[in-house]
N, C-alpha and C positions, 0 to 999 in steps of 0.2 A: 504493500500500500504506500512503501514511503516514497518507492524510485514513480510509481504512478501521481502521485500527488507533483511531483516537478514538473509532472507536463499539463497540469490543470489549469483550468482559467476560469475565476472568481470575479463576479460580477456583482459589487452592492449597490443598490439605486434608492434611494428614498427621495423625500418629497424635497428639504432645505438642509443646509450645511448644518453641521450639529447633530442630525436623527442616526445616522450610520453608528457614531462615536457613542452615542447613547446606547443604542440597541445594541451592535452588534462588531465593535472593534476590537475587541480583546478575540472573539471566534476569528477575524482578520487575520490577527496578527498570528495566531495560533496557526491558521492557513499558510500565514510567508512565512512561520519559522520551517515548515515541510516545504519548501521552496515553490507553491503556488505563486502564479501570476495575479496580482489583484488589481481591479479598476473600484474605483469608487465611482458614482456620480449622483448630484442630487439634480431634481427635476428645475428648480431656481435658483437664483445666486441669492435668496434671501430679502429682495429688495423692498418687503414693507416690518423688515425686522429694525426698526429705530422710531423712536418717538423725537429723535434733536436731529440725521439726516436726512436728505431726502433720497426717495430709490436708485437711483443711480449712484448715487456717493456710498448706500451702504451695503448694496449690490457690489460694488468693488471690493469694499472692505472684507464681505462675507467669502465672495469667491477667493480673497485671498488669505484666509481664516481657514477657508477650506483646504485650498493647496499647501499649505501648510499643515497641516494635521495629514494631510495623504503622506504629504514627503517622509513626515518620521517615521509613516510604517514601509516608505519604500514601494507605494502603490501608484497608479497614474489616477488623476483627474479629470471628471469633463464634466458641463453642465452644461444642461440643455436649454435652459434661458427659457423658460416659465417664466412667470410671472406668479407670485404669492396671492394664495387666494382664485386662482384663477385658472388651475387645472381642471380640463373637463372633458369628457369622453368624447371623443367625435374622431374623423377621420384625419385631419392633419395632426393628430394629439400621438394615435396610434401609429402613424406612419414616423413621428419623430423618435419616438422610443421603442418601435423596431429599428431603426435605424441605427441606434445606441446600443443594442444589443449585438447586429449585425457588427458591427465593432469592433466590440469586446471580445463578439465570439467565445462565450462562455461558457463553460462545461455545467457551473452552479453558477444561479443566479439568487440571491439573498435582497430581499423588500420590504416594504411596508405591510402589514395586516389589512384582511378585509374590513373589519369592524377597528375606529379607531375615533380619537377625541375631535378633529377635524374631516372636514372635506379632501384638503390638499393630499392627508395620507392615502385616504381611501380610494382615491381618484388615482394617483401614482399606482397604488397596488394592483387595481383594475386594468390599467393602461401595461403593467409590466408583466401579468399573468397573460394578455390580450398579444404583446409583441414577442413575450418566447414562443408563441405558438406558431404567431405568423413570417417569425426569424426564419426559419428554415423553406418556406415558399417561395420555390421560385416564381412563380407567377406575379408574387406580393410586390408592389414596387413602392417606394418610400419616395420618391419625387424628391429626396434631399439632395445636396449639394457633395458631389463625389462618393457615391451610393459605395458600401461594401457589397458584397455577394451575400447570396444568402447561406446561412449557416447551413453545417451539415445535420444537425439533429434537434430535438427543445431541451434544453437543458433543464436539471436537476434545479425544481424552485422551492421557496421556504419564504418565510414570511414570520418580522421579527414580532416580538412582544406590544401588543397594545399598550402605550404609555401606562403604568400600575398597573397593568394586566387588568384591568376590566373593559366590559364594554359601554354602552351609551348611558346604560341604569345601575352602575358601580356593581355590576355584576361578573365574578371572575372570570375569565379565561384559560382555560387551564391548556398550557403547552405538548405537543407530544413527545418533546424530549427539551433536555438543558445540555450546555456545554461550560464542563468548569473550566473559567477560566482566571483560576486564580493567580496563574505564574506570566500572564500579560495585562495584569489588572492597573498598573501603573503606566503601562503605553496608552493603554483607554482611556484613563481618567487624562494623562499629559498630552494626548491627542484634544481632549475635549476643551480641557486649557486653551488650545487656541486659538476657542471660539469666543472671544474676550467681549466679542458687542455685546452679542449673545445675553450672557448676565446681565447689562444692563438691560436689554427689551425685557425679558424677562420680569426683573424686578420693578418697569412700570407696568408693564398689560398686566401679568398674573400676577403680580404682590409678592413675586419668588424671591430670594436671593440665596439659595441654596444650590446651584447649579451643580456642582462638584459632589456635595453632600448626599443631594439627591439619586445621582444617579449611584452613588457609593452603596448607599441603602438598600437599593432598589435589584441591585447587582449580587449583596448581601444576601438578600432574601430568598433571589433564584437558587443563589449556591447553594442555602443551607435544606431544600430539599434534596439535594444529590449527595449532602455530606462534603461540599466544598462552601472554599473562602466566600467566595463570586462567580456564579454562574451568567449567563445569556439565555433566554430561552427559544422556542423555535417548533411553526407547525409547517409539515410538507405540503406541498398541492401534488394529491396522487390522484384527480384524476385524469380520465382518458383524454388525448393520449400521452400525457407525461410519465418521465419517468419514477417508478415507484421504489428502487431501490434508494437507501436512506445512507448515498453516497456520502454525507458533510457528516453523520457519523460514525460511520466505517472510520473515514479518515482520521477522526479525532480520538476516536473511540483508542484507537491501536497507537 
């Protein structure tokens, strides 16, 4: 499993810079220490995350908040320039996030939850479950600007933790499996660092100022049903026709 994990290629998409690091970068970094290729990308550069700049100043700042947390794990970046608030199903939606997939070229691809506290998630998970499928069609054409080919297969998908693990009625979630990740728990958290705006938006719209702490907790909580530090959690999309082997824990697992 170890010499096959060097020729894999790991695809994380969510919706704004910061959700990856939250959910699902310590399972990442677990991925590149077995020599996996990793791509991040979120669907926007963040651009209504400031209450002092305006979208485009903090759309910079965010994308490079972002590239920055990729570079520590050693993974590539790309954002596909959403707009916040403003993800929605339709046909150039789907054709741009096939297109990002066609890309990456992924063996696993790791997202957002169906059921989630916002729109933008739900909307990204839909659009990401929607483009592995149609990744591998040839017929499917993206109309973007220097199109990849289409993939050879749909890759292995997953879909991270509903922000507290519940869904719309503070009702839990319960995962089909965790990944401890106690011995990359400091790249997660120092990744997430250096989403610096971040804390501040946070601490005006939600009244948070617990960024670090929160997700400390929360990562606490998953581990200690596996009997680890810090866990991530994680449910597959097995159905037809994706794949149903539970390839992202084989790997980890061993």
């Amino acid at each position: 499993m170890a010499n096959q994990a060097e020729s894999l290629r790991i695809l994380a998409i969510h919706a704004h810079p910061d959700d990856i690091e939250i959910q699902c970068a310590g399972t990442l970094a677990r991925l590149k220490n077995l020599g996996c290729h990793i791509t991040i990308a979120t669907m926007t550069a963040g651009d209504c995350g400031s209450a002092e700049m305006g979208p485009v100043e903090i759309a910079n700042v965010r994308r490079a908040e972002a590239k920055k947390a990729a570079d520590m794990l050693g993974a590539d970046y790309m954002c596909l320039e959403f707009r916040d608030l403003s993800i929605v199903i339709d046909q150039d939606s789907r054709q741009r996030v096939t297109e990002a997939v066609r890309k990456a070229r992924p063996d696993i691809v790791i997202t957002a939850p169906p059921v989630d506290y916002m729109s933008d998630h739900e909307m990204t998970s839909r659009l990401v479950r929607d483009a592995c499928f149609g990744a591998s069609a040839p017929n499917y054409t993206t109309h973007q600007f220097q199109p990849a080919p289409p993939t050879e297969k749909i890759p292995h998908l997953y879909y991270v933790d509903p922000i507290e693990g519940c869904d719309y009625f503070g009702n839990p979630i319960e995962p089909q499996f965790i990944i401890d990740i106690s011995e990359t728990f400091d790249l997660k958290i120092n990744m997430l660092a250096c989403h610096e705006s971040q804390r501040a938006w946070l601490r005006k719209q939600h009244g948070l100022d617990e960024y670090l702490d929160g997700t400390e907790r929360w990562s606490a909580a998953r581990g200690e049903k596996i009997g680890a530090a810090y866990g991530e959690a994680f449910v597959q999309h097995c159905g037809h026709p994706y794949p149903s082997s539970n390839l992202l824990l084989q790997l980890l697992e061993t």
